[in-house]
C-alpha positions in Angstrom: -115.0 -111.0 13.5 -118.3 -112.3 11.7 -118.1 -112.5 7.9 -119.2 -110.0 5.9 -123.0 -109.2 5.7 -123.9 -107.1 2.0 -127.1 -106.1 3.5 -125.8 -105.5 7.5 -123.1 -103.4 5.6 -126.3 -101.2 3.5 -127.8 -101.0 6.8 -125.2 -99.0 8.6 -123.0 -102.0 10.8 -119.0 -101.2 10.9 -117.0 -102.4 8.4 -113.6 -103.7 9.0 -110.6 -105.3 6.9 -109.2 -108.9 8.0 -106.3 -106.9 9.7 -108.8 -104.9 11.7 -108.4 -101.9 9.5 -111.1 -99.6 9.5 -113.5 -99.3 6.1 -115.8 -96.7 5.2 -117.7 -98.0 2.2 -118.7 -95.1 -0.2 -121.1 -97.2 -2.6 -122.4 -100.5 -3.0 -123.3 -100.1 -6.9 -120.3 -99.1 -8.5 -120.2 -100.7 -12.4 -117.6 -102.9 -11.9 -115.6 -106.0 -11.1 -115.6 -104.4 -8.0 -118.8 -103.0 -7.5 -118.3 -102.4 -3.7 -115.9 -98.8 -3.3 -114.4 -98.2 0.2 -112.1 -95.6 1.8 -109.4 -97.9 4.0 -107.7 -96.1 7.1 -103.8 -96.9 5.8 -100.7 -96.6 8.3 -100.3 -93.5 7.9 -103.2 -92.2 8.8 -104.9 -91.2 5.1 -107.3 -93.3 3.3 -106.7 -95.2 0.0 -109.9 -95.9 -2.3 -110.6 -100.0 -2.5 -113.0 -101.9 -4.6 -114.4 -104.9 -3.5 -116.8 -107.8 -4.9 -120.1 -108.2 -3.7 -119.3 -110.9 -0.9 -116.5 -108.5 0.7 -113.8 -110.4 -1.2 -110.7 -107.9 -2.2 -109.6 -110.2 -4.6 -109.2 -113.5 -6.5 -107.6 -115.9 -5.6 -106.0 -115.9 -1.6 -107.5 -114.8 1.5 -105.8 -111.1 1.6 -105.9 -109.0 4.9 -108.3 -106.5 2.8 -111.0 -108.7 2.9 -114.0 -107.3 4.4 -115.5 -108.3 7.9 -118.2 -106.9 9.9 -116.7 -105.6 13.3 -117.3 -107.5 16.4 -119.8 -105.5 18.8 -118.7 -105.3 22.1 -121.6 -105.7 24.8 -121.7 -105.7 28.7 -123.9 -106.6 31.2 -124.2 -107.9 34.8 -124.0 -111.7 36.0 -125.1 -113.2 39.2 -122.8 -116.4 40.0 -124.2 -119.2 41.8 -122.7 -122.5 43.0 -123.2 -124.6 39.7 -123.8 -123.6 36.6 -127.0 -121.4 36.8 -125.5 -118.1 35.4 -127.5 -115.4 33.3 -126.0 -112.4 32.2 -128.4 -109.4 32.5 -128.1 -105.8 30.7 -127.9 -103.5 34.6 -126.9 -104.4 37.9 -129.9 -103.0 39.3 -131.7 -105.6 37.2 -129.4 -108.6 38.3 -130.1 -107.7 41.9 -134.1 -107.6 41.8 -133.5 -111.5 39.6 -130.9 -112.6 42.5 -131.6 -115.8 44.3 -131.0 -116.1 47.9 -127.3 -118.2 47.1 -125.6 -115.6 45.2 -122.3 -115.7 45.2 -121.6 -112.4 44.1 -122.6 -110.2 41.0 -120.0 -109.6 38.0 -120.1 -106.6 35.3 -119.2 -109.3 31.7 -117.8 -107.7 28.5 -117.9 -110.1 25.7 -117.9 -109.4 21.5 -120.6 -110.5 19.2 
């Protein structure tokens, strides 16, 4: 997960807890300690109101699994594999094929997480 971003989190990018929880932030401009206010997804399946600081922190002190992370974005895309090390990862097949060198091994669909 990447640390949390105030201004990514204004712009619209998914909000998780530490624990992989998911956020929905209500307002960033609460007066307050707290000024950040979230709904959290709980156990059970409701949502319990949470303040946080400014930085995504739920509170002083310890790291706490509350703590606010942007999620990680999950991408795909196709590789062509050659002998070596000369691997690029392109966003379609069909585009990996017309970039293919004559000693292509083969041509992989890659999932990663940014």
């Amino acid at each position: 997960m990447k640390q949390f971003d105030l201004e990514a989190a204004k712009a619209g990018a998914k909000v998780v807890t530490r624990d992989g929880r998911s956020v929905r932030i209500i307002c960033f401009d609460a007066i307050s300690q707290y000024p950040i206010k979230s709904l959290m997804k709980t156990e059970r399946g409701t949502e319990e109101l949470i303040g946080y600081r400014l930085d995504g922190v739920y509170c002083e002190g310890d790291q706490s699994i509350y703590d606010l992370f942007l999620a990680p974005v999950k991408k795909e895309g196709w590789m062509n594999v050659y002998p070596g090390f000369r691997n690029t990862a392109y966003a379609t097949k069909a585009e990996a094929d017309k970039e293919a060198a004559f000693n292509r091994i083969s041509c992989v669909k890659v999932e990663w997480e940014e």
